[in-house]
C-alpha positions in Angstrom: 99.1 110.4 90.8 99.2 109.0 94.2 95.8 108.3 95.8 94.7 110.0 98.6 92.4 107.3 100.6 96.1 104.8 99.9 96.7 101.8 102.5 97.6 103.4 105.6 97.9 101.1 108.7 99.5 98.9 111.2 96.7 97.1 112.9 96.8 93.2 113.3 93.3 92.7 111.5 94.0 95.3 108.8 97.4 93.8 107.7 96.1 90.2 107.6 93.2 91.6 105.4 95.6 93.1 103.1 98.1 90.1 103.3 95.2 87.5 102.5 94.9 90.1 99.5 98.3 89.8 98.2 97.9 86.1 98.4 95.2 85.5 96.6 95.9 88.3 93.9 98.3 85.5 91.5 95.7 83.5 91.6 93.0 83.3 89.0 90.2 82.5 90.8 87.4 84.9 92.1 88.0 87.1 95.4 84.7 88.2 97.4 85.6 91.6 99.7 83.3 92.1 102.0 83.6 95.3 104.1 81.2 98.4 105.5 81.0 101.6 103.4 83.9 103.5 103.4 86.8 100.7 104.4 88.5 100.2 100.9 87.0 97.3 99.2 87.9 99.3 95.6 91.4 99.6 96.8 91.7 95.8 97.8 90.3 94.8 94.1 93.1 96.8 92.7 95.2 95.4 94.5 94.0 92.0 93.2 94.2 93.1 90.3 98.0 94.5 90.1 99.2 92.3 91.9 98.4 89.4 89.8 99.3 87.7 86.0 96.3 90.4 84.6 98.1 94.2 85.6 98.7 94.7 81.9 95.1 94.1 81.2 91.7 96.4 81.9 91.0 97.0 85.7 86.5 97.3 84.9 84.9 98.9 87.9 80.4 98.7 87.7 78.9 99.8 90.7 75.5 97.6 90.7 73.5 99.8 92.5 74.4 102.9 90.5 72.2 101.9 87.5 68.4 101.2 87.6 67.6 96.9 87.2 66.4 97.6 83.6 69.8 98.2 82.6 72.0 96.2 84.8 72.3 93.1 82.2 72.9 95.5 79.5 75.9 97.0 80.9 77.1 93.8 82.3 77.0 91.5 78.6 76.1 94.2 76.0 73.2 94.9 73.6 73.0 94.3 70.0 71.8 97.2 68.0 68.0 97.3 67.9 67.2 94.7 70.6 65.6 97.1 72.7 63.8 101.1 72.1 67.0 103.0 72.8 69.7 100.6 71.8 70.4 102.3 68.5 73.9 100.5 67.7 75.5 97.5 68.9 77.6 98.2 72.5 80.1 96.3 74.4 79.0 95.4 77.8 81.5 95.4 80.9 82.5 91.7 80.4 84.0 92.2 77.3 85.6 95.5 78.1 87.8 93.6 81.0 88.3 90.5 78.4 91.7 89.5 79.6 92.0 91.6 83.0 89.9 92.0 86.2 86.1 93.6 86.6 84.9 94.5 89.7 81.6 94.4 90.6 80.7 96.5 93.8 77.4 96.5 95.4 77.1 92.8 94.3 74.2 92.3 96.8 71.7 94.5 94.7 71.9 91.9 91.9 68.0 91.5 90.8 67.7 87.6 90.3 67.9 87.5 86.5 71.3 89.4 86.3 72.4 86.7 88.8 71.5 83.8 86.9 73.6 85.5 83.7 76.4 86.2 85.7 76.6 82.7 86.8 76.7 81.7 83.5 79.4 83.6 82.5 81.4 82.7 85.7 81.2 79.1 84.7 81.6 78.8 81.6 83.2 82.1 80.4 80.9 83.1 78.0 78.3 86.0 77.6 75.4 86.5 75.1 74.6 90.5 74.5 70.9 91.2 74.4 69.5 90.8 71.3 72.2 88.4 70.1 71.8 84.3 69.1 75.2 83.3 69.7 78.2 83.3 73.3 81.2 85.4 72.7 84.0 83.8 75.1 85.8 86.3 77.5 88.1 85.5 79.6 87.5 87.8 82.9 88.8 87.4 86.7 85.8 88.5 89.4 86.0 90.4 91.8 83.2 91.4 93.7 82.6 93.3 97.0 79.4 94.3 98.8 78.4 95.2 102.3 75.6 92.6 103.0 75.3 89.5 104.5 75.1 87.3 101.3 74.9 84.0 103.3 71.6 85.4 105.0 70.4 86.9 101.3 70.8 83.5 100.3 68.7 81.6 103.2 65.7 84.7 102.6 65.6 83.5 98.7 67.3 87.1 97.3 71.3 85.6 96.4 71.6 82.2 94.7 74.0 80.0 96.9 75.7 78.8 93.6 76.9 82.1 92.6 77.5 82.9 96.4 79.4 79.4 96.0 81.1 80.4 92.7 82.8 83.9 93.7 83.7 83.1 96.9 86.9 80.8 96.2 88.2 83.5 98.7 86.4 86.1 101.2 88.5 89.3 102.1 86.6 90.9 105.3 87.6 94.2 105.5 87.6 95.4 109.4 85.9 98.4 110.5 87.7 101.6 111.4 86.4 100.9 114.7 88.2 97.8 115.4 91.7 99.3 114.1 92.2 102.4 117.0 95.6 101.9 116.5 95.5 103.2 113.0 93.9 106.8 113.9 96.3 108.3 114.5 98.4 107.1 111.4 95.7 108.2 109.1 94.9 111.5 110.6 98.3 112.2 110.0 98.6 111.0 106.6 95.2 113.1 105.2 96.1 116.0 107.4 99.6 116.2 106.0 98.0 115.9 102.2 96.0 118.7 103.2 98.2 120.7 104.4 100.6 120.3 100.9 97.4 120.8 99.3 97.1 124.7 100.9 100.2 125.2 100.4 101.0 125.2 104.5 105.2 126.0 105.2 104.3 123.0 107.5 102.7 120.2 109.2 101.6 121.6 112.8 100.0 118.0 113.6 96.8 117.7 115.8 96.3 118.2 119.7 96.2 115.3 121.8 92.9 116.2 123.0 92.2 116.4 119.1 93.6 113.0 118.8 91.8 112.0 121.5 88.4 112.8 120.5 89.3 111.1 117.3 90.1 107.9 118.4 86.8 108.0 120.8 84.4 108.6 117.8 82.4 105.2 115.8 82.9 106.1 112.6 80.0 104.4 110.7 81.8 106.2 107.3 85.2 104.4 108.2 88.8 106.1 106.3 86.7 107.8 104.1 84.4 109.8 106.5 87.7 109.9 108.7 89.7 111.9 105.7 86.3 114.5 105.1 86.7 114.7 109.1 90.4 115.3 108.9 90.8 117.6 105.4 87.6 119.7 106.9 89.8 120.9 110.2 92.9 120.9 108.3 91.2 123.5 106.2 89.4 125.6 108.3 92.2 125.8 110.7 93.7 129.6 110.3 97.0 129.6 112.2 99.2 126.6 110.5 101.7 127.1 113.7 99.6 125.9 116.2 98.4 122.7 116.7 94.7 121.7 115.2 92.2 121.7 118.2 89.1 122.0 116.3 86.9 119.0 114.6 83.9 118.8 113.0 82.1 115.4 112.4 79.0 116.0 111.5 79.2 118.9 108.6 75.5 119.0 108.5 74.9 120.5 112.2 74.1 123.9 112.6 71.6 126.1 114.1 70.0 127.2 111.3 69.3 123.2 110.1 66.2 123.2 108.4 63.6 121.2 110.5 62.2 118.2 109.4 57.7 119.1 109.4 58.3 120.7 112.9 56.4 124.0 113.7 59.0 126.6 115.3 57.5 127.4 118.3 57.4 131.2 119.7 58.3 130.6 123.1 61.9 130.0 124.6 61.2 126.3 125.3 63.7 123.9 125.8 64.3 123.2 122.2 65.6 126.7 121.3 67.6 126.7 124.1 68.9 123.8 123.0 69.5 125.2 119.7 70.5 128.8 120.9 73.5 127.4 123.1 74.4 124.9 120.0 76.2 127.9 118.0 79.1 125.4 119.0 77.3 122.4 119.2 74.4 120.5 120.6 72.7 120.2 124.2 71.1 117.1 125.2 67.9 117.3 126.7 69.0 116.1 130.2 71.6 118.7 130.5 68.9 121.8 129.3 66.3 120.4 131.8 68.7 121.7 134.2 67.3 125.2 133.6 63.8 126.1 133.7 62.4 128.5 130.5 60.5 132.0 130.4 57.2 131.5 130.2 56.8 134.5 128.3 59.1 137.5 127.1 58.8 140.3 125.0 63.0 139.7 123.7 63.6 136.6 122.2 67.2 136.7 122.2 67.6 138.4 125.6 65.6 135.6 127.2 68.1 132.9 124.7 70.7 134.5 125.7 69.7 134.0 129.9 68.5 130.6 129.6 71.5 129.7 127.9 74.1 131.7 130.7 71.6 129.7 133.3 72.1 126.1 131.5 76.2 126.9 131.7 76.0 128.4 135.7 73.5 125.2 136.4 76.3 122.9 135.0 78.8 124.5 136.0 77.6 124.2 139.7 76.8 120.4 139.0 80.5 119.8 137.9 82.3 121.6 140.6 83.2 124.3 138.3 85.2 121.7 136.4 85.5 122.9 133.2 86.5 119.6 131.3 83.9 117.9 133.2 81.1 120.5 132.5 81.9 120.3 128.1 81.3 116.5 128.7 78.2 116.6 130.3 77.1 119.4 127.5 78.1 117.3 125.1 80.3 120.5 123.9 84.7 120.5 123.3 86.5 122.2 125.6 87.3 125.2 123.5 83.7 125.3 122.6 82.5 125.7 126.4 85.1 127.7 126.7 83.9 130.0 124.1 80.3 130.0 125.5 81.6 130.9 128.9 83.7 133.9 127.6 80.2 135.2 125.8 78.8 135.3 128.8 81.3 136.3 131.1 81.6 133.7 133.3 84.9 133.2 133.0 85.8 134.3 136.8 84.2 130.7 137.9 87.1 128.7 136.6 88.2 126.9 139.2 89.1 123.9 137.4 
């Protein structure tokens, strides 16, 4: 099966990423890919690992940070049956299971010290010892690790040795942020939204609005492809008329009204908080745009008195923007349709004069 988060992309820094992949990947010597969260480092190790003399073999994948430090060695060289409460019969560990092919080891900054100085070991001299056992079994492994640290600084504050840093990093593959790779936003959002739409079952691909596009290509993505694909399949999905082009995103899936608060106290009176939360039924006010509009001091209906101080935030910024409509969502911090949709529940539609 094809998979979904695949190379996409035409950016300069992305292909030479990828090219001084393909490079190295005949090569048996270790690769170090380096990269924030959600930029592909798993996709460039199997692309090592495919790519080179070892396809036929085992492709191992250990995520160091998924397992507790008690545990790390054991997974990583093996255990022999009784060497520890628990071990109950003699286990492979992850070196042996990639004997003759690649394993990748992501997170490799979370290392405790220890598991470092074994791993070195077994990088230089391709052997491993399980727990519990006397003797080296000798494997024959390529590495290829990945993390999103800065291992030369964990080496100069004493948590990375610099000869293991020194050992897997015969080559560095820096993988660049989505950030730094606008060019390649739009080529992705088509490539998930298309998937998506295949996956529904859609008669076809309507695409995305420019001013979709747009807001797209404007956003920082700290999650990278893979927050861009949940940000992508989410619209695809919600979206209920497959003939007209998407116009609707949601970044942040977690925003809503009805968020539980983090040890606040709701407060009784319509201050500028629920207003702030009344008008986000579309999305979030900042404080400087609510300020614009002073709150009840008192009121006997809640809503009602929302519902005003929410028409008075829109008319107040409205006013400030020249009635400019495109203008006014920005300084809301709202999309167009969603200030649109605000000004239709209040009926103030009659002041477009944009």
């Amino acid at each position: 099966m094809e998979r979904a988060n695949q190379f996409v992309g035409q950016s300069l820094a992305f292909l030479d990423a990828v090219e001084r992949a393909s490079r190295a990947a005949p090569l048996n010597r270790p690769v170090l890919v380096i990269g924030e969260r959600g930029t592909g480092k798993e996709l460039i190790a199997e692309r090592l690992h495919h790519l080179s003399s070892r396809w036929a073999g085992p492709l191992v994948v250990m995520n160091c940070a998924a397992l507790p430090e008690s545990l790390i060695e054991a997974e990583l060289f093996g255990h022999e049956a009784g060497s520890f409460t628990g071990a109950a019969k003699t286990r492979h560990g992850r070196f042996e299971e990639a004997d003759g092919g690649t394993l990748f080891l992501d997170e490799l900054g979370t290392l405790s010290m220890p598991a470092q100085d074994r791993l070195l070991r077994a990088v230089e001299y391709g052997e491993v010892t399980r727990i519990g056992a006397s003797k080296p079994i000798s494997v024959d492994v390529r590495i290829v690790a990945a993390t999103n640290e800065n291992l030369p600084a964990a080496v100069d504050k004493g948590r990375f040795r610099a000869d293991l840093l020194d050992r897997l990093s015969f080559e560095v593959v820096t993988l660049p942020p989505l950030r730094a790779r606008q060019d390649d936003i739009p080529l992705l959002t088509d490539h998930f939204g298309r998937r998506m739409a295949v996956e529904l079952d859609w008669p076809n691909w309507p695409g995305f609005s420019p001013r979709a596009v747009a807001e797209l290509e404007a956003y920082h993505w700290p999650g990278n492809v893979r927050e861009l694909r949940n940000v992508v399949e989410r619209a695809v999905y919600r979206w209920e008329d497959p003939e007209r082009d998407i116009d609707a995103l949601q970044f942040d899936p977690f925003h809503s009204p009805w968020a539980p608060a983090a040890s606040q106290t709701l407060q009784a009176h319509a201050d500028v908080s629920v207003a702030q939360t009344a008008l986000a039924e579309d999305a979030s006010v900042p404080v400087s745009a609510a300020a614009t509009a002073a709150p009840p001091s008192s009121t006997s209906d809640f809503r009602a008195a929302v519902a005003d101080y929410e028409k008075a935030l829109l008319q107040n910024a409205l006013a400030a923007n020249r009635f400019n409509q495109r203008a006014t969502a920005s300084a809301l911090n709202l999309s167009y349709d969603q200030l649109r949709h605000a000004l239709k529940r209040h009926k103030l539609m009659e002041t477009d004069a944009a």
